[in-house]
C-alpha positions in Angstrom: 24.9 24.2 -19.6 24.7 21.6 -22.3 25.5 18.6 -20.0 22.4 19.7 -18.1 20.6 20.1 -20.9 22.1 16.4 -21.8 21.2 14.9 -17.9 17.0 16.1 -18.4 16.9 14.5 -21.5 18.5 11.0 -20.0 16.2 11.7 -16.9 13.1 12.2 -19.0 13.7 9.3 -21.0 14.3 6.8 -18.6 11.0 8.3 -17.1 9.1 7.6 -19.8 10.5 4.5 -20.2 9.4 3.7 -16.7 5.9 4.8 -17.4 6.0 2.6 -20.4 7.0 -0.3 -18.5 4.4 0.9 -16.3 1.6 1.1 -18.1 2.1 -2.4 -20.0 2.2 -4.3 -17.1 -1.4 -5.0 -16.0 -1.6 -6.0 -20.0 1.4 -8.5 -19.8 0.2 -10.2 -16.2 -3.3 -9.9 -17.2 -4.9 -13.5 -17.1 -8.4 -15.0 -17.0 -10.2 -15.7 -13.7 -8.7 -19.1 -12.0 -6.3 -19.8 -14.6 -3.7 -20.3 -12.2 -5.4 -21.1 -9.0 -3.9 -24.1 -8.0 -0.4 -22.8 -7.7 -1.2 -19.6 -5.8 -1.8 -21.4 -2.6 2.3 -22.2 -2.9 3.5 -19.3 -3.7 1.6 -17.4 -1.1 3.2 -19.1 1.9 6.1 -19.1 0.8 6.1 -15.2 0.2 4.9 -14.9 3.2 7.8 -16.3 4.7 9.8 -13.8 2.9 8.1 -11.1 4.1 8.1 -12.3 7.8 11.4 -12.3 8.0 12.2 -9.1 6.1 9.7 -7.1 8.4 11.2 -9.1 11.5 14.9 -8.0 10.0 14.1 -4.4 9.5 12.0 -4.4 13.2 15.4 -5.7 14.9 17.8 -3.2 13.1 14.6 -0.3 13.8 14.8 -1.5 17.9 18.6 -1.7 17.4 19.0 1.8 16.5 16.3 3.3 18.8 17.8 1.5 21.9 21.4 3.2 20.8 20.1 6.5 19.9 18.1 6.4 23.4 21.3 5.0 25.7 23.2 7.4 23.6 20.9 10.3 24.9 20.7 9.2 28.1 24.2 9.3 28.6 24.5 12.7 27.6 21.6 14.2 29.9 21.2 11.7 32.6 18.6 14.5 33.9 16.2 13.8 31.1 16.9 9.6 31.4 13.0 9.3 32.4 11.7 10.9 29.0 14.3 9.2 27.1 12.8 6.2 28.5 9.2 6.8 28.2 10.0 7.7 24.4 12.3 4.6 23.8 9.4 2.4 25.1 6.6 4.0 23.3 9.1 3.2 20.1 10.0 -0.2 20.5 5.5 -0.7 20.9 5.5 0.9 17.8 8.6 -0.7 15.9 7.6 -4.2 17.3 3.4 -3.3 15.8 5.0 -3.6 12.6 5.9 -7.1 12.6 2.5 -8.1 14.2 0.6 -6.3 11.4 2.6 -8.1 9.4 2.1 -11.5 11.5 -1.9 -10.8 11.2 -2.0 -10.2 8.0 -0.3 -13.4 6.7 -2.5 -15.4 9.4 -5.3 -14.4 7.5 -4.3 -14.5 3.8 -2.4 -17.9 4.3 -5.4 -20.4 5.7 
């Protein structure tokens, strides 16, 4: 009982230090208006990059384990291959969408 007692407290602290952290933040990154103009041009290609190619990573690992999981279930009930099928291709639409969205928004934040 007393070493659950002991985990809350831990887990309530480091909540409140979270909230803490939290709640400083807009404070600490606060800044005036075009202060740092210049350089945001640079930094938002290249985080943009970054996250291209980490929503085109998780998109092939997403298609990746759809196309399994669907061969997988079509091997087991060949009877049911046609709605496997149908459902594997409405997937991939929606798993590649992802990247797109993510391709359309950096075409229109990076000019």
């Amino acid at each position: 009982m007393k070493t659950m007692k002991t985990n809350i407290r831990h887990y309530v602290t480091a909540l409140f230090a979270v909230l803490v952290v939290c709640a400083a933040a807009p404070a600490a990154f606060a800044q005036t208006a075009g202060a740092a103009a210049p350089d945001d041009a640079k930094w938002i290609a290249i985080t943009s990059g970054f996250a291209m190619a980490i929503a085109s990573a998780f998109c092939g690992f997403a298609q990746a384990k759809a196309s399994a999981a669907a061969s997988e279930g079509m091997a087991r009930n060949p009877g049911a291959a046609g709605v496997i099928q149908n459902m594997l291709i409405l997937a991939l639409v929606l798993i590649e969408s992802m990247a797109l969205y993510t391709f359309a928004i950096i075409f229109i934040k990076v000019k």
